[in-house]
Short mmCIF file of the C-alpha atoms (twelve columns), coordinates in Angstrom:
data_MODEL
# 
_entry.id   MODEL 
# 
loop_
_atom_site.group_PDB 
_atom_site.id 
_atom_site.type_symbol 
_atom_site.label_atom_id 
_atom_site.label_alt_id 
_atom_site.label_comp_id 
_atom_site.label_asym_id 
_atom_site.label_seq_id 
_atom_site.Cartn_x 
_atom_site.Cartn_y 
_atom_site.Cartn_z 
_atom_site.pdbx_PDB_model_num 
ATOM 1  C CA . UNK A 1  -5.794  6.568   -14.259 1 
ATOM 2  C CA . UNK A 2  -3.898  7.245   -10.968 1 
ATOM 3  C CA . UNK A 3  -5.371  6.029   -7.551  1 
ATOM 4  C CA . UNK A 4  -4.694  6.688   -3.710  1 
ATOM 5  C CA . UNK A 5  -5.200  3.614   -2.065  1 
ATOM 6  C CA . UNK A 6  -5.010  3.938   1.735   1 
ATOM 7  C CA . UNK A 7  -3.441  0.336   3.530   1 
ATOM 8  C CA . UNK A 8  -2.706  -1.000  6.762   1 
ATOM 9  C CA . UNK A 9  -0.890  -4.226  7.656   1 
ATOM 10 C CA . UNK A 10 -2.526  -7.463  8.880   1 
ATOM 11 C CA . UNK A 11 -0.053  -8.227  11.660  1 
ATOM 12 C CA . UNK A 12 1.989   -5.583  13.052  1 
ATOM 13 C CA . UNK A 13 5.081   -7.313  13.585  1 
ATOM 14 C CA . UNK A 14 7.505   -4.416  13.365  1 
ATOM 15 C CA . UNK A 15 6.781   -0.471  13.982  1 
ATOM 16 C CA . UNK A 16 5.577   0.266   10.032  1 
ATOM 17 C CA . UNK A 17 2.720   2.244   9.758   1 
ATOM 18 C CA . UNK A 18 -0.358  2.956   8.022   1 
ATOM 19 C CA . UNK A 19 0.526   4.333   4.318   1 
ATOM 20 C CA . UNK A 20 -1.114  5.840   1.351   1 
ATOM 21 C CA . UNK A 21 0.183   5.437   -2.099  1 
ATOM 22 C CA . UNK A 22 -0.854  7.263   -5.322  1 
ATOM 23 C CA . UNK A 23 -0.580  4.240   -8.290  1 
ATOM 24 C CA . UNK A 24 -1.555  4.459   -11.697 1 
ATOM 25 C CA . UNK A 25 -2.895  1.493   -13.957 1 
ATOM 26 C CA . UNK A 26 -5.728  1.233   -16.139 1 
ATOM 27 C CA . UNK A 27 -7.766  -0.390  -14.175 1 
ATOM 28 C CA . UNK A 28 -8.081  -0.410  -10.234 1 
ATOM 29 C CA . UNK A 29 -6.341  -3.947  -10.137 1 
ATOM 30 C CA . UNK A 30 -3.475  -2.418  -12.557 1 
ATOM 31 C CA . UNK A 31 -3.002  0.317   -9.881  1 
ATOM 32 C CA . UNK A 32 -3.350  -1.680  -6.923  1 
ATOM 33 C CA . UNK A 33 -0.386  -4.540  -7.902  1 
ATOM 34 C CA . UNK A 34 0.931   -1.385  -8.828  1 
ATOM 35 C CA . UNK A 35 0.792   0.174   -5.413  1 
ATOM 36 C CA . UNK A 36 1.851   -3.258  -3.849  1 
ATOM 37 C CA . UNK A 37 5.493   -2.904  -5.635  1 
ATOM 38 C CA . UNK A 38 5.715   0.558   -4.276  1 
ATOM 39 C CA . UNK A 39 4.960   -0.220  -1.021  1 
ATOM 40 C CA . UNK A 40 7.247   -2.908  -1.115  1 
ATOM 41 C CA . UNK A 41 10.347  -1.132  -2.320  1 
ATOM 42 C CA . UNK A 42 9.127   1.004   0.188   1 
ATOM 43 C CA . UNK A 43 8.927   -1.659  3.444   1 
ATOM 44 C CA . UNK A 44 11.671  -3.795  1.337   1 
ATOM 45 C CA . UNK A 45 11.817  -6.385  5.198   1 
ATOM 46 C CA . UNK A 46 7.818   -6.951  4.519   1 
ATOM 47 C CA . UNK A 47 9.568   -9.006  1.265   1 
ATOM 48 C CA . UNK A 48 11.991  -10.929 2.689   1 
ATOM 49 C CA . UNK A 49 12.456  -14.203 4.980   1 
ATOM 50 C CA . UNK A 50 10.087  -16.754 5.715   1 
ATOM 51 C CA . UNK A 51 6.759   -14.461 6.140   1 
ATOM 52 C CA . UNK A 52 7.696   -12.190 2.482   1 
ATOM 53 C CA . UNK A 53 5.289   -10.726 0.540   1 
ATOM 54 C CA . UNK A 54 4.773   -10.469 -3.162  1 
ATOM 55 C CA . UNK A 55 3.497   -8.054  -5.164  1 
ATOM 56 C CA . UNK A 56 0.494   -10.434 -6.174  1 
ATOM 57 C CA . UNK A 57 0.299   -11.578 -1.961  1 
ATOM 58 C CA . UNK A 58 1.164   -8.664  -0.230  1 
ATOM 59 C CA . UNK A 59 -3.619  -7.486  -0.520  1 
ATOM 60 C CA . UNK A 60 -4.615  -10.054 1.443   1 
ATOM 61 C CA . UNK A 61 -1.475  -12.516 2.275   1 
ATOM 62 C CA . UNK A 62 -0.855  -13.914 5.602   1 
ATOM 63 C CA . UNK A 63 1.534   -10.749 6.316   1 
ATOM 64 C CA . UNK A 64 0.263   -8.591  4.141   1 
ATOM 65 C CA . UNK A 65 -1.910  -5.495  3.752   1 
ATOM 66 C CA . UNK A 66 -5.304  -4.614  3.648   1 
ATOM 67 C CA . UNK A 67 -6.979  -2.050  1.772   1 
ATOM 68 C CA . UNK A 68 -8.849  0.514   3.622   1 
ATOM 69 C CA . UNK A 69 -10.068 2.889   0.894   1 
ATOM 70 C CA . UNK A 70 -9.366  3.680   -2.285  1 
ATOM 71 C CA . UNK A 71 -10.077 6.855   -4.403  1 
ATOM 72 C CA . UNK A 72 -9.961  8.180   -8.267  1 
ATOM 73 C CA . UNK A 73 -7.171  9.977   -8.808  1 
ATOM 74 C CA . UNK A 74 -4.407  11.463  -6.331  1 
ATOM 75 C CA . UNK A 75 -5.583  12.618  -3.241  1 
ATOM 76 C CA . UNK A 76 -2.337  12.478  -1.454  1 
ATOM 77 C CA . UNK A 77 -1.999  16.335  -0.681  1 
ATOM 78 C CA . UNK A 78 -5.259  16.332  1.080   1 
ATOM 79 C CA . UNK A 79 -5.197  13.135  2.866   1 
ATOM 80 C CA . UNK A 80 -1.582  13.852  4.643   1 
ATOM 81 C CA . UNK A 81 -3.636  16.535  6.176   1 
ATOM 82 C CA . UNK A 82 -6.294  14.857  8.248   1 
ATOM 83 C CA . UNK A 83 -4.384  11.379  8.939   1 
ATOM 84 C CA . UNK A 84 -1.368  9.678   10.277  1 
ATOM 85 C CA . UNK A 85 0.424   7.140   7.814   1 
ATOM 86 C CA . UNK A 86 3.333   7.210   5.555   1 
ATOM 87 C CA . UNK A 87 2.626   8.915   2.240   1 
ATOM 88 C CA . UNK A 88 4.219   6.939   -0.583  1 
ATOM 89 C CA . UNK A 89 3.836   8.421   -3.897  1 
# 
């Protein structure tokens, strides 16, 4: 099943923004470490050096990201609409 989970960052220690990223997994923790490589490959600095993030650290670690909603299915065409954060699908 495909998700859009909605994230910001902990600490805002550089200029990235708010994202969005459509992830599929069979469950909602499948998608979700899913989403967490994407976003990764995506913010590839948030993984490296002394404060880097995993895929299984980056929800919830010191420097990582938070989830602020998640949804069934991908909702990415109508939430670039309303918001402003980076759209990674």
């Amino acid at each position: 099943m495909k998700y859009t989970i909605i994230g910001d960052w902990y600490e805002v220690l550089d200029m990235a923004s708010p994202f969005a990223v459509v992830a599929e997994g069979g469950t909602f923790e499948e998608a979700r470490e899913n989403a967490a490589t994407a976003v990764l490959e995506r913010f590839p600095y948030r993984a490296e050096g002394e404060d880097a993030e995993t895929p299984e650290t980056l929800w919830g670690g010191d420097h990582g990201a938070y989830v602020v909603a998640a949804f069934e299915g991908d909702l990415s065409a109508q939430a670039v609409d309303g918001a402003s954060f980076e759209l990674i699908a």
